[in-house]
Backbone as ProteinMPNN parsed JSONL, in Angstrom:
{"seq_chain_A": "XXXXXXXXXXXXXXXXXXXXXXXXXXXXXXXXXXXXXXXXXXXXXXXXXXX", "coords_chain_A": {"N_chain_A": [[0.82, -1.182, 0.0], [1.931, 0.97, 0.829], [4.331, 1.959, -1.309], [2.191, 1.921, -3.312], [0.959, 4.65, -2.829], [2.774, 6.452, -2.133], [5.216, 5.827, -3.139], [7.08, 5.012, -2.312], [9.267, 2.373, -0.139], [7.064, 0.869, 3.172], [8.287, 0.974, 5.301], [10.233, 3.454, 5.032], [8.433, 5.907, 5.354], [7.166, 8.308, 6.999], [4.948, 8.895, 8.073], [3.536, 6.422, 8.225], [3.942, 5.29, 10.58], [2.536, 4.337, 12.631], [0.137, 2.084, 13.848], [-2.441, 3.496, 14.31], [-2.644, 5.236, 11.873], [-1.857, 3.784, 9.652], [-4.384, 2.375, 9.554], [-5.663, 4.514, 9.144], [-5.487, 4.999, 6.531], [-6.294, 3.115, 5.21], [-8.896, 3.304, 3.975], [-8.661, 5.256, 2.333], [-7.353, 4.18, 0.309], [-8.493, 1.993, -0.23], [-10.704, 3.497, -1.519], [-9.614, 5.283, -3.607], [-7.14, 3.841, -3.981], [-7.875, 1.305, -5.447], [-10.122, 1.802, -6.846], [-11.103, 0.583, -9.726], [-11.859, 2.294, -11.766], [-9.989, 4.99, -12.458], [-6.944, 5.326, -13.204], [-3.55, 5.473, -11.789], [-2.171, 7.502, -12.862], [-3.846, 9.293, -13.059], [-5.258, 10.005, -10.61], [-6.855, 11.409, -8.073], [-5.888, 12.12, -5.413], [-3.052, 11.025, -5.861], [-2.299, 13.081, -6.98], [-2.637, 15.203, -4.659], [-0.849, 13.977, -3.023], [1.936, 14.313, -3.982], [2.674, 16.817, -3.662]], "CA_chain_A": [[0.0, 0.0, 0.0], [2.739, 2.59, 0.972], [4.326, 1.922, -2.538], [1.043, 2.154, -4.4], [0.375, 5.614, -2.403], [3.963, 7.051, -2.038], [6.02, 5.803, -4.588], [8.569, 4.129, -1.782], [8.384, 1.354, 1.272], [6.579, 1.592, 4.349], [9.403, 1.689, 6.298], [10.866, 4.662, 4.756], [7.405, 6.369, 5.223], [7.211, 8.35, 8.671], [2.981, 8.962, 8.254], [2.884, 5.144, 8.17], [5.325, 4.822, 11.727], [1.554, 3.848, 13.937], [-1.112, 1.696, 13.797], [-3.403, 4.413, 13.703], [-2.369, 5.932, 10.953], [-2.395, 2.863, 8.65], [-5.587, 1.909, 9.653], [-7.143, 5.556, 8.592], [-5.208, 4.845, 5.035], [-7.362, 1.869, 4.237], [-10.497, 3.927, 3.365], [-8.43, 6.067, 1.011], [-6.44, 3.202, -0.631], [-9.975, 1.622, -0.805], [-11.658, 4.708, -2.122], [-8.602, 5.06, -4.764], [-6.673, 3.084, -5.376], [-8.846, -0.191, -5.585], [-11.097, 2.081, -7.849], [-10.58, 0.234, -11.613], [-12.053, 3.495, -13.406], [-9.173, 5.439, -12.191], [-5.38, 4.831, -13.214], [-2.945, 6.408, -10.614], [-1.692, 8.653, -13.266], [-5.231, 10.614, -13.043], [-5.781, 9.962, -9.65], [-6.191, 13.024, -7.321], [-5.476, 11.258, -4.409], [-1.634, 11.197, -5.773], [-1.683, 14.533, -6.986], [-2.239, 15.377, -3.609], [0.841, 13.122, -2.156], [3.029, 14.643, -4.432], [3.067, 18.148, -3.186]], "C_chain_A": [[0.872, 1.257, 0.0], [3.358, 2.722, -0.615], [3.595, 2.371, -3.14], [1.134, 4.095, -3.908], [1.36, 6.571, -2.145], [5.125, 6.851, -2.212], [7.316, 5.033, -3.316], [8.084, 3.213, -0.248], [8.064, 1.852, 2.274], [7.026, 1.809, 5.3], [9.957, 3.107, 6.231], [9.611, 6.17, 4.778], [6.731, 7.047, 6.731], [5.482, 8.416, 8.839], [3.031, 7.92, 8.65], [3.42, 4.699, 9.865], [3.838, 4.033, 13.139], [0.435, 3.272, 13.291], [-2.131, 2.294, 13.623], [-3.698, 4.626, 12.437], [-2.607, 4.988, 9.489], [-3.333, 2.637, 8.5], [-6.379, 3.119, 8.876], [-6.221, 6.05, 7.03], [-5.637, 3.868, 4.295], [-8.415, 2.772, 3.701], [-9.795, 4.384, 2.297], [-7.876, 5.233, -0.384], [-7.63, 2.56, -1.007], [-10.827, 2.44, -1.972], [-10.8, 4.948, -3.799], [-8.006, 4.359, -5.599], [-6.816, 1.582, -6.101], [-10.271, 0.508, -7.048], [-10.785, 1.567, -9.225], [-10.693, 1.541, -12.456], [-10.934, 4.657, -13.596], [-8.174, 5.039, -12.272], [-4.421, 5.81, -12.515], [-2.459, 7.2, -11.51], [-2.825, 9.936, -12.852], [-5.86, 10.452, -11.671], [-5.601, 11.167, -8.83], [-5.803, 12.946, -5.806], [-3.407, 11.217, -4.826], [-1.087, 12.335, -5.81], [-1.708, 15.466, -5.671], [-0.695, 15.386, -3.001], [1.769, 13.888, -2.864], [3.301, 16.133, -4.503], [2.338, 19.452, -3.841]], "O_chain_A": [[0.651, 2.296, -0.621], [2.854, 3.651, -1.245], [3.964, 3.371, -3.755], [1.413, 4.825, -4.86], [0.902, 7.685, -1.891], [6.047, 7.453, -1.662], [8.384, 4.592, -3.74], [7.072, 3.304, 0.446], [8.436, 2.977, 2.609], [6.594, 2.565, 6.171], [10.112, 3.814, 7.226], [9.908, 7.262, 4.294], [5.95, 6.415, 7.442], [4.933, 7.917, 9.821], [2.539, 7.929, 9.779], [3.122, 3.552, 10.198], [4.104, 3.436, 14.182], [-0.164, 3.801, 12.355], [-2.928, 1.827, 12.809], [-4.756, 4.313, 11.893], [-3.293, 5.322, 8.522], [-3.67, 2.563, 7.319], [-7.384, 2.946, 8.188], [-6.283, 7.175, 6.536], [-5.477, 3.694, 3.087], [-8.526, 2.597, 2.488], [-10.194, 3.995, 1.2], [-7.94, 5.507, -1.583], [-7.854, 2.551, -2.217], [-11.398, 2.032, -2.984], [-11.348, 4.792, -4.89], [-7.995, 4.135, -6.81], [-6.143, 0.989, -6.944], [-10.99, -0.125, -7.822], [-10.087, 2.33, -9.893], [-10.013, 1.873, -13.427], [-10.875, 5.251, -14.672], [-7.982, 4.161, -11.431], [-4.591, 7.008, -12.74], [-2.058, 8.143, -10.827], [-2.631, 11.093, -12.48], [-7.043, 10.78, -11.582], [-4.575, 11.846, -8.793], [-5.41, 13.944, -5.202], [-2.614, 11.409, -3.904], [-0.084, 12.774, -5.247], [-0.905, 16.395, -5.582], [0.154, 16.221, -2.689], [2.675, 14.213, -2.097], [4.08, 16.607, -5.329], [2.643, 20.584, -3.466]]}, "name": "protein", "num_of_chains": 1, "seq": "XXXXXXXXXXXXXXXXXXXXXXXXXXXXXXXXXXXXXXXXXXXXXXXXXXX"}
């Protein structure tokens, strides 16, 4: 998931560092990037992440 959602592992990923935090990135990774009609190039969910 951290891959799919920020281009590197979830170790190297300090958002991801708590249980919390993963847990309230399922809905979005659900909402996104599980959507088929959407390809992460056009997703706005990345264009977010990426600044």
């Amino acid at each position: 998931m951290a891959l799919k959602l920020f281009g590197r592992p979830e170790k190297d990923v300090k958002l991801l560092r708590s249980g919390r935090r993963q847990q309230g990135l399922y809905p979005l990774y659900g909402d996104f990037c599980n959507a088929p009609h959407t390809p992460c190039a056009q997703c706005p969910l990345a264009r977010l992440l990426e600044g």
